[in-house]
GUTIVEX-996861 format. One record per residue (C-alpha): residue in one letter; x, y, z. Coordinates in nm, 4 decimals, padded with zeros to 6 digits. Example, Ala and Ser with C-alpha at 12.3 -4.5 7.8 and 13.67 -1.06 7.14 Angstrom:
2
@type: a&east: 01.2300&north: -00.4500&up: 00.7800
@type: s&east: 01.3670&north: -00.1060&up: 00.7140
REM end
This chain:
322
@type: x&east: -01.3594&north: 01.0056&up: 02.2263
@type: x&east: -01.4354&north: 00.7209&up: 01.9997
@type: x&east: -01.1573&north: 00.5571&up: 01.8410
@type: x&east: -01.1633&north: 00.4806&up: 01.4330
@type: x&east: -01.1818&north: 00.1154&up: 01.4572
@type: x&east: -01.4605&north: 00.1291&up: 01.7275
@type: x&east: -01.6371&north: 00.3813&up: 01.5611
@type: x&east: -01.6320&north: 00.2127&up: 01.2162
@type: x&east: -01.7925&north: -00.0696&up: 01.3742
@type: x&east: -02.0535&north: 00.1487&up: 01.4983
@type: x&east: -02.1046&north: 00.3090&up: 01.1558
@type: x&east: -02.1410&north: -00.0042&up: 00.9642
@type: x&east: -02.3643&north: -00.1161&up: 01.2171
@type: x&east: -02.6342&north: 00.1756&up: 01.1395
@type: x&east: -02.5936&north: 00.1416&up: 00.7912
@type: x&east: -02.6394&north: -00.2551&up: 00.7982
@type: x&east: -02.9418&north: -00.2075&up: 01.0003
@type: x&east: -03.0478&north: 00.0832&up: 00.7216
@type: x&east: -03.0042&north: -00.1334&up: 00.4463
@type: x&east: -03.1649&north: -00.3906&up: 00.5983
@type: x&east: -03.4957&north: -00.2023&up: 00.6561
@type: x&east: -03.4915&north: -00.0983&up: 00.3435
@type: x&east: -03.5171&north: -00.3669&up: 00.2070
@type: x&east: -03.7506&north: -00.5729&up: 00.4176
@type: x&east: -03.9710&north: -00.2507&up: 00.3533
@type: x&east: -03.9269&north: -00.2814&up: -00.0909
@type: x&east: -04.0694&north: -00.6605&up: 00.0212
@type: x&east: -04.3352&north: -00.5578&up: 00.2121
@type: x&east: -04.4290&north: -00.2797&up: -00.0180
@type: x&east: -04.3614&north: -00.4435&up: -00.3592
@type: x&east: -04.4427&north: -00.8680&up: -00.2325
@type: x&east: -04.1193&north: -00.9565&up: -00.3586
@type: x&east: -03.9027&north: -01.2315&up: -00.2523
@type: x&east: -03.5865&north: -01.1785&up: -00.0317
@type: x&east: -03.3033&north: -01.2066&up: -00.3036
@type: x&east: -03.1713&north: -01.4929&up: -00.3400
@type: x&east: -02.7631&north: -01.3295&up: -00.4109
@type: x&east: -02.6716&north: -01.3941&up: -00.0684
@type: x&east: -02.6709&north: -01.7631&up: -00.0852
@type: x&east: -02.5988&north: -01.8085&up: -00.4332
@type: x&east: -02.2520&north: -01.6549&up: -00.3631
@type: x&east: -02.2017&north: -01.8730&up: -00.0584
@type: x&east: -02.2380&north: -02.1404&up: -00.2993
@type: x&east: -02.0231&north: -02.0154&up: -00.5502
@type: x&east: -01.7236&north: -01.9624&up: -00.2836
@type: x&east: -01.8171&north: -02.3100&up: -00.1574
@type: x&east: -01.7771&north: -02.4378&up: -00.4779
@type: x&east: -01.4536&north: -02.2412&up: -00.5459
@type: x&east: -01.2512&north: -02.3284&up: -00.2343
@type: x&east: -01.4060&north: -02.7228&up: -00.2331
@type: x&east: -01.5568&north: -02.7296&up: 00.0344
@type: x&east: -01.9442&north: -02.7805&up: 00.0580
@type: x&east: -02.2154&north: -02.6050&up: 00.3154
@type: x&east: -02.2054&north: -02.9656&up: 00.5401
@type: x&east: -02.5376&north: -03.1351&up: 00.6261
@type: x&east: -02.8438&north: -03.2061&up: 00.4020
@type: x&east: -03.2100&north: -03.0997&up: 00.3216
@type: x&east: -03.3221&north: -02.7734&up: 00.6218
@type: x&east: -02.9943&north: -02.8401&up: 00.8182
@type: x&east: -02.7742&north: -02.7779&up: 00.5088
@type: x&east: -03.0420&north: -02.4642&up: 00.4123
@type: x&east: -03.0375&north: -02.3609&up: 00.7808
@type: x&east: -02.6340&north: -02.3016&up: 00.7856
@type: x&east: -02.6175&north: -02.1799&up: 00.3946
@type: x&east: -02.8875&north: -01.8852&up: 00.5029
@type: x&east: -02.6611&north: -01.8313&up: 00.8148
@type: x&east: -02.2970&north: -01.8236&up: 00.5823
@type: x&east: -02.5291&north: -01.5415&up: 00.3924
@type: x&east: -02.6026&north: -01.3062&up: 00.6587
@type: x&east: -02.2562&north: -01.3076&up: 00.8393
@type: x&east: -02.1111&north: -01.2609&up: 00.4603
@type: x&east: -02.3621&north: -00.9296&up: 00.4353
@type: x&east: -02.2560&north: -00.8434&up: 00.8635
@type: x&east: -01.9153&north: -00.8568&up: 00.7327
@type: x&east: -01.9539&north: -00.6291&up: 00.4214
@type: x&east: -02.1502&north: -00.3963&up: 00.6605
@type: x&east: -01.8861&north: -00.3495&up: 00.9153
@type: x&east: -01.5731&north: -00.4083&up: 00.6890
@type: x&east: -01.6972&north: -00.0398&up: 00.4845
@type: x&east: -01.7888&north: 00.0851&up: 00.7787
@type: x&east: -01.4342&north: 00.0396&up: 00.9184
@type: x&east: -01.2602&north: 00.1326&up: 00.5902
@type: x&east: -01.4774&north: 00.4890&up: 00.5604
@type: x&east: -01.3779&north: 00.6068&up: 00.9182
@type: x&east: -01.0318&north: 00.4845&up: 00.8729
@type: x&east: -01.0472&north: 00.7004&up: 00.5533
@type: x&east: -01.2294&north: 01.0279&up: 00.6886
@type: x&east: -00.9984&north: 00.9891&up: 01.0147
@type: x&east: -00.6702&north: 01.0078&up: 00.7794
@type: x&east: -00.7775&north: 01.3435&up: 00.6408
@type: x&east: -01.0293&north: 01.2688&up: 00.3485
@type: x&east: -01.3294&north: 01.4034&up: 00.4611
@type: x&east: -01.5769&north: 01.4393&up: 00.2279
@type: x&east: -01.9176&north: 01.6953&up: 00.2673
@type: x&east: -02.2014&north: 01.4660&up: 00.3793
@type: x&east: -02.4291&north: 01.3972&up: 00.0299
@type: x&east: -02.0946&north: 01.3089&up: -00.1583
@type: x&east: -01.9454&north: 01.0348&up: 00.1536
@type: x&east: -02.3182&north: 00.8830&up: 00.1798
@type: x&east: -02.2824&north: 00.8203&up: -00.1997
@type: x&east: -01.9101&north: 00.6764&up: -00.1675
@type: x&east: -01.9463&north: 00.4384&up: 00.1354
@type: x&east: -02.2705&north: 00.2880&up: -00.0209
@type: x&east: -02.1374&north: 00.2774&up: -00.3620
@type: x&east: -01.8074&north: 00.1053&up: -00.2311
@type: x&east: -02.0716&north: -00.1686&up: -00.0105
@type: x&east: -02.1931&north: -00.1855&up: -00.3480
@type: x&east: -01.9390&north: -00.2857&up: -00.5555
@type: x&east: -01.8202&north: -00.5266&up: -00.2532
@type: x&east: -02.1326&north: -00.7322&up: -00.3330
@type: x&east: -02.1558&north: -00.6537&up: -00.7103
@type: x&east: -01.8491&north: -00.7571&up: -00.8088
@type: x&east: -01.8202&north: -01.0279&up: -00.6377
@type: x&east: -02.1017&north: -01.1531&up: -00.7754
@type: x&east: -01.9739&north: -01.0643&up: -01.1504
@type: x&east: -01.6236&north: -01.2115&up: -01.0241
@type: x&east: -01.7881&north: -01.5486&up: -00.9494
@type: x&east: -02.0057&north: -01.5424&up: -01.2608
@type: x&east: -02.3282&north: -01.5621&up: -01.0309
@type: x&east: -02.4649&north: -01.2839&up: -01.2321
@type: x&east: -02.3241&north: -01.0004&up: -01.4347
@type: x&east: -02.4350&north: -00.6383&up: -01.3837
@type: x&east: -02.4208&north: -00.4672&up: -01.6998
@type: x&east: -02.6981&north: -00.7155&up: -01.8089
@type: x&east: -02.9592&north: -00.5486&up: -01.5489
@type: x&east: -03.2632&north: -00.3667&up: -01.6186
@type: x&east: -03.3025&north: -00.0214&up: -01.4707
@type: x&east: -03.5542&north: -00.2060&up: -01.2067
@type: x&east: -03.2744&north: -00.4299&up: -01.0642
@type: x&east: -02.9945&north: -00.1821&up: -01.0184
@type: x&east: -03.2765&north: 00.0693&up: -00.8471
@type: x&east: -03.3367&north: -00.2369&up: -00.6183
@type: x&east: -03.0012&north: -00.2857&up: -00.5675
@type: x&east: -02.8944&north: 00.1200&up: -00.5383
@type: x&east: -03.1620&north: 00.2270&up: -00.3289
@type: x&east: -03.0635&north: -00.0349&up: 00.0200
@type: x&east: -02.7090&north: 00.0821&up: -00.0145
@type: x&east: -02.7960&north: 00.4430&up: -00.0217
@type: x&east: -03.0016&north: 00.4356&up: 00.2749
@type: x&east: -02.6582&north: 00.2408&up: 00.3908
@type: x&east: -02.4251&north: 00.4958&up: 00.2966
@type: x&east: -02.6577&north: 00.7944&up: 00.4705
@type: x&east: -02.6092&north: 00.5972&up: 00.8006
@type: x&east: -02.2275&north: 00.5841&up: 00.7837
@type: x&east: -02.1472&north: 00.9116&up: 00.6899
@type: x&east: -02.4184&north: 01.0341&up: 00.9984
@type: x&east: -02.2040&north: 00.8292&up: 01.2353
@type: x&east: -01.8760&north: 00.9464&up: 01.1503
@type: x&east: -01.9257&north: 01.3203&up: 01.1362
@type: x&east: -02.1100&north: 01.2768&up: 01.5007
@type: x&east: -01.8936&north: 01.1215&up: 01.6275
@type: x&east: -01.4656&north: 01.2577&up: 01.5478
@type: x&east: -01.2193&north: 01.0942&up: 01.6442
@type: x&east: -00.9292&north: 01.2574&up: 01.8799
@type: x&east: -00.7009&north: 01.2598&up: 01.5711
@type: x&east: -00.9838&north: 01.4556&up: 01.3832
@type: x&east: -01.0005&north: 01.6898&up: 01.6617
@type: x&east: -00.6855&north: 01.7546&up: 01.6718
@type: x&east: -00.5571&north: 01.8172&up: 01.3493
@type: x&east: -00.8475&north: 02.0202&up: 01.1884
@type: x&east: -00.8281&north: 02.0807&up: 00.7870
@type: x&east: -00.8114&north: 02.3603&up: 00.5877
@type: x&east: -00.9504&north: 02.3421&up: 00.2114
@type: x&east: -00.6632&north: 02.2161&up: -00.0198
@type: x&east: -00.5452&north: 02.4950&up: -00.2910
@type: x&east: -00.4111&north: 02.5044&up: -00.5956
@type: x&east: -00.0517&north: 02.3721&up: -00.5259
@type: x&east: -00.2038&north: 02.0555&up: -00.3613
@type: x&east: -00.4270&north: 01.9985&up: -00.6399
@type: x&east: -00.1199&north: 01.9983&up: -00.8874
@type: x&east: 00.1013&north: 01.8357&up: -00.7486
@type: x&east: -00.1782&north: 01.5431&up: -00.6487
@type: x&east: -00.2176&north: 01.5389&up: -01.0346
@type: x&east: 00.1455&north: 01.4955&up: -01.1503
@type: x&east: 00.1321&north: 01.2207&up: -00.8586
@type: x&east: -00.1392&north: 01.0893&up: -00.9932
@type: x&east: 00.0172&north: 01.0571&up: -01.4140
@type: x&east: 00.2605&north: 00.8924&up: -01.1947
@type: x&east: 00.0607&north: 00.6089&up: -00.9987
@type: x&east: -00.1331&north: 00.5570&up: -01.3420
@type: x&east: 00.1913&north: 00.4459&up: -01.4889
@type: x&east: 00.3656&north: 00.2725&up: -01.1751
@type: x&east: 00.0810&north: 00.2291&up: -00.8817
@type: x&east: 00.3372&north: 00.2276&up: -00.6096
@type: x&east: 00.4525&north: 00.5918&up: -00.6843
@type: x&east: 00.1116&north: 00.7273&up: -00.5790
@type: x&east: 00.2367&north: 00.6213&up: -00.1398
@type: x&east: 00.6300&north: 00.6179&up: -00.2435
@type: x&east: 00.6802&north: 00.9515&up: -00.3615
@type: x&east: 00.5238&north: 01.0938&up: -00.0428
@type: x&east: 00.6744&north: 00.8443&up: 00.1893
@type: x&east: 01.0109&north: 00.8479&up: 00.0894
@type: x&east: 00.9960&north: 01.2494&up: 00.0423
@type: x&east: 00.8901&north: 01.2970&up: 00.3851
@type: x&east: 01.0564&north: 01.3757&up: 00.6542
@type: x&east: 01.2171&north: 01.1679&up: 00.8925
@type: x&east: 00.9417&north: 01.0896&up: 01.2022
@type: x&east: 00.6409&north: 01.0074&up: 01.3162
@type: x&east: 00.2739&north: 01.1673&up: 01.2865
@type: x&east: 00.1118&north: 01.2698&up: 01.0165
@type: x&east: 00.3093&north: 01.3836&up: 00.7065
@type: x&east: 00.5979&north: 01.1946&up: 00.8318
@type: x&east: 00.7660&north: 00.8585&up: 00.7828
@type: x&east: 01.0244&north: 00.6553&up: 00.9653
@type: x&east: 01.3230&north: 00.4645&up: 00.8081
@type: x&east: 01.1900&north: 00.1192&up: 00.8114
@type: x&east: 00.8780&north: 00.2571&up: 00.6084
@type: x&east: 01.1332&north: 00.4186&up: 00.3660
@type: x&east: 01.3328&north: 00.0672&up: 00.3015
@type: x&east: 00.9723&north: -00.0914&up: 00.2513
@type: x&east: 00.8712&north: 00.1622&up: 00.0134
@type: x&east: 01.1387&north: 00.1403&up: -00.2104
@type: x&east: 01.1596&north: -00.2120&up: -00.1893
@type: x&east: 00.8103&north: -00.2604&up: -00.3087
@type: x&east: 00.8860&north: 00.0070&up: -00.6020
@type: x&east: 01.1543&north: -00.1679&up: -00.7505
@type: x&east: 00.9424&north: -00.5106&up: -00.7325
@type: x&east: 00.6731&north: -00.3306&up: -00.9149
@type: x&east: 00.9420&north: -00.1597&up: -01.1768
@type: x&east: 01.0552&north: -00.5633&up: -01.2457
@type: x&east: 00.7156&north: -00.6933&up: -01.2394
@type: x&east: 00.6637&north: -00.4538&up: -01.5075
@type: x&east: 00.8644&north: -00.5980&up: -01.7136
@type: x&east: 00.7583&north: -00.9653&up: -01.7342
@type: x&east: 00.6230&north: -01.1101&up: -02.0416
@type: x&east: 00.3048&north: -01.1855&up: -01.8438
@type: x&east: 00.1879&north: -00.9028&up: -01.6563
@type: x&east: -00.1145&north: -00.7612&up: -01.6736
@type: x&east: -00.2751&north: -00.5001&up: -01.8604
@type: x&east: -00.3018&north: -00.1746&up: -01.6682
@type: x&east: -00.6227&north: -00.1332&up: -01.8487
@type: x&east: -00.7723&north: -00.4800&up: -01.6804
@type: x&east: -00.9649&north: -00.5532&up: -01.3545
@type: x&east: -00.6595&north: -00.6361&up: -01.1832
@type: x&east: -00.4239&north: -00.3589&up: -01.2533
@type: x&east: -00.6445&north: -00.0290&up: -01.2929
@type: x&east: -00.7725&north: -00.0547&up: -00.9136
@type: x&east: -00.4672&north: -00.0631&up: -00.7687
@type: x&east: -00.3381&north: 00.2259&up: -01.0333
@type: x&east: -00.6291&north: 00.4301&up: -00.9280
@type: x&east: -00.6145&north: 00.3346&up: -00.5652
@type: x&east: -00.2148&north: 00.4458&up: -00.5880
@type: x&east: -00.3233&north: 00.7837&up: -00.7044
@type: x&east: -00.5779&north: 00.8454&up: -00.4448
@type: x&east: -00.3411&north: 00.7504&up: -00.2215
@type: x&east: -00.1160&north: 00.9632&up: -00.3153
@type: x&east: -00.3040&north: 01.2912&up: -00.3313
@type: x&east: -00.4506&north: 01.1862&up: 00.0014
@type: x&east: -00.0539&north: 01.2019&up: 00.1971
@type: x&east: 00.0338&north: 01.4679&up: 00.0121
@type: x&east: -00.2766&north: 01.6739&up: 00.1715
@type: x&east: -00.1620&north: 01.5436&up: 00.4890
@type: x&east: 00.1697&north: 01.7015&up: 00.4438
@type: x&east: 00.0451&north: 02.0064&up: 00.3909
@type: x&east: -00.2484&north: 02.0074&up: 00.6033
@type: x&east: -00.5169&north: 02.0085&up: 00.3769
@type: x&east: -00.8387&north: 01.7935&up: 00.3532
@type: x&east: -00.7769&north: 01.5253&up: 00.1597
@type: x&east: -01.0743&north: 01.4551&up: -00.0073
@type: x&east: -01.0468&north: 01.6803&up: -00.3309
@type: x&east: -00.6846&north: 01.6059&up: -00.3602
@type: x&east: -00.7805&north: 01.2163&up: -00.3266
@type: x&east: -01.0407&north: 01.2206&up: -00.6293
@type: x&east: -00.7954&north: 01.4375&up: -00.8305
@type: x&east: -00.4945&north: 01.1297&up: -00.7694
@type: x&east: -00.7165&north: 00.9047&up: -00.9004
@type: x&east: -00.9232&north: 01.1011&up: -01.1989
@type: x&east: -00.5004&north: 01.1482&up: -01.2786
@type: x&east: -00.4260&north: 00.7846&up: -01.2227
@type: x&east: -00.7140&north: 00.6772&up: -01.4885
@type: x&east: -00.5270&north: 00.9485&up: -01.7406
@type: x&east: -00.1874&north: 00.8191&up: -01.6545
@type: x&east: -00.2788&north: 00.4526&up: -01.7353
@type: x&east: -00.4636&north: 00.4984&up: -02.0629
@type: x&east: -00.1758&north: 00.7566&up: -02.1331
@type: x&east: 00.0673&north: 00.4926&up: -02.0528
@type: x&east: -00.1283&north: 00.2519&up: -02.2646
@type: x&east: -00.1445&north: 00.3872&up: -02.5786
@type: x&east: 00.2603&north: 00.4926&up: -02.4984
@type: x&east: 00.3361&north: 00.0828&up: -02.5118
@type: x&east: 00.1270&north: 00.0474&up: -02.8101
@type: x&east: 00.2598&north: 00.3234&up: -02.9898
@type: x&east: 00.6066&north: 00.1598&up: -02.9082
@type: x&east: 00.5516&north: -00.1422&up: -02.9907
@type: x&east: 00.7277&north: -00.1838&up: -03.3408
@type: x&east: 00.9134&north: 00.1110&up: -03.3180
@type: x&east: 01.1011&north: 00.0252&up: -03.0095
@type: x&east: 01.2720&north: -00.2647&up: -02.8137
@type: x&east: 01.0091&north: -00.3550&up: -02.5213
@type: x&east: 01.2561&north: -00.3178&up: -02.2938
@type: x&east: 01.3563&north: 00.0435&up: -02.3902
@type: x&east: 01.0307&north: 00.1412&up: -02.4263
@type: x&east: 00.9059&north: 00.0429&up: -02.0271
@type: x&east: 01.2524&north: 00.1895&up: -01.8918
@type: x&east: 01.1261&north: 00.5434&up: -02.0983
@type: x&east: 00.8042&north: 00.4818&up: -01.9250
@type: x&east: 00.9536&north: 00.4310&up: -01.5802
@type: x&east: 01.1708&north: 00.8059&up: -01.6015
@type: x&east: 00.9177&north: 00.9887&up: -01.7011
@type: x&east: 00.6780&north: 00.8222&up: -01.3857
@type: x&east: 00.9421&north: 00.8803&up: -01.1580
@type: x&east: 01.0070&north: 01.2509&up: -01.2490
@type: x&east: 00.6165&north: 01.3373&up: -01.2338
@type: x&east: 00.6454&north: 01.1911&up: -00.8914
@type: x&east: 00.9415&north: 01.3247&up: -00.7759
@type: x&east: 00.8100&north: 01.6494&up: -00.9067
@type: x&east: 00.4820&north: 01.6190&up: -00.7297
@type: x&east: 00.6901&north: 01.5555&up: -00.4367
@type: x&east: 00.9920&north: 01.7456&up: -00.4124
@type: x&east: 01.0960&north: 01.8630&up: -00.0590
@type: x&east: 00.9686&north: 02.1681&up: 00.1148
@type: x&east: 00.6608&north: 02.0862&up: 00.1208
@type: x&east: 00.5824&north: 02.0358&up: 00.5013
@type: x&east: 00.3122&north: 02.2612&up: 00.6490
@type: x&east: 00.2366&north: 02.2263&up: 01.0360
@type: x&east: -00.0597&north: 02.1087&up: 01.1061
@type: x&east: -00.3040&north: 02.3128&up: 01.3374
@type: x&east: -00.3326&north: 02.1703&up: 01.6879
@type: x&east: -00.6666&north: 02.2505&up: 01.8520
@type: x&east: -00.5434&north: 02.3592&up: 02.2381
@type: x&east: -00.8092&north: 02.3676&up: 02.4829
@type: x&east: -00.8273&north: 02.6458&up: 02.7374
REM end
């Protein structure tokens, strides 16, 4: 059987090759040029990091055009990798929803780059552009999910999952409240409730230490005059990520597909941190700061350790052949 890495590869192969014929086919169909976002943001890293595409007039064009395509191989393969690492872990979604997901995600790996370097910025785009830009990674996303779900992996195969219920949902909601307040609870509270092993649902000691270590960072960071909003670019991905996460290992644990679980963590996450938000506001004024994040911090940590509590282990099924 195909391993995730190798078939990841594969995956984001087809769907670089799908986007690219898309593409090349809107050009043919429609005369337009080839977009001209590919080298623009080899430019703009160029630019960033100081160091120049080397040589002059073609020769200079020649490598530039080249930087441009291994950029788009490497966004191609990279999702690719990251959406059978995902579906191998347990999220699996049905086919129409994961086509949508890996090409939005090869999406925003372009788009927001692209916003992030100030090539361009998105929200000023007519209807035309974002169809132009929408379209390519569709036919992108179709050819991932096609190559994952022919082609599972032995962990798949061995460990099949059944639908997630009611109790999974929960608790990857209270996880989630959590992770939108402190993004590390959304992998601690599963990691350091597990128990005691390895395989799936399980964690080891060193993984514990780690976890709590990087909790307790996270709790200090939290308190420094110059953190960041949980609100802004930088800290509402990870929160959101966290609560994915989260519902994700705790559908693992009880040997569930992780996919609804996984969108619940993170619809919870986005409540958590505008929750948590308007908590610091309200407290500002009426509380010390410093009060007001440790009140924060216990009610996180009880959501989480109630969305985690122990006993929640459920053996996975083992597919035995005869």
């Amino acid at each position: 059987m195909t391993g995730t890495f190798l078939r990841g590869l594969a995956a984001g192969a087809a769907g670089t090759v799908a986007l690219d014929a898309v593409s090349y086919l809107d050009m043919v169909v429609r005369g337009r040029p080839a977009s001209p976002v590919p080298g623009q943001i080899v430019d703009a890293v160029a630019e960033r990091i100081g160091r120049p595409v080397p040589g002059t007039g073609a020769t200079r064009e020649s490598r530039r055009s080249a930087l441009a395509t291994l950029a788009g191989l490497a966004n191609g393969l990279g999702v690719g990798v990251l959406a059978s690492a995902v579906r191998s872990y347990g999220v699996r979604f049905p086919a129409p929803v994961g086509a949508v997901l890996a090409g939005a995600a090869s999406t925003a790996a372009t788009d927001l780059t692209v916003a992030g370097l100030g090539i361009s910025d998105p929200r000023t785009w007519s209807a035309g552009d974002w169809a132009a830009d929408a379209v390519p990674h569709l036919a992108y996303g179709t050819a991932v999910q096609a190559v994952l779900e022919s082609a599972p992996t032995d962990r798949e195969n061995r460990t099949p999952r059944r639908p997630a219920g009611a109790g999974v949902l929960l608790r990857s909601a209270l996880l989630g409240l959590a992770a939108g307040s402190r993004s590390s609870l959304g992998f601690a509270g599963p990691v350091l409730t597990a128990p005691r092993g390895r395989g799936p649902g399980r964690s080891g000691r060193a993984a514990k230490v780690g976890t709590a270590g990087a909790v307790a960072l996270e709790l200090w960071a939290d308190k420094q005059p110059d953190a960041p909003s949980r609100l802004s670019g930088a800290g509402l991905p990870a929160r959101l990520l966290g609560g994915a996460e989260g519902g994700a290992r705790l559908a693992t644990r009880a040997g569930a597909n992780g996919a609804l679980p996984a969108t619940v963590g993170a619809a919870a996450a986005a409540a958590g941190s505008v929750a948590g938000a308007a908590w610091r506001r309200w407290a500002t004024g009426r509380l010390p700061a410093l009060p007001a994040a440790l009140v924060e911090d216990a009610v996180a940590v009880a959501l989480a350790a109630l969305a985690c509590r122990p006993g929640r282990t459920r053996p996975a099924l083992v597919v035995v052949p005869r």
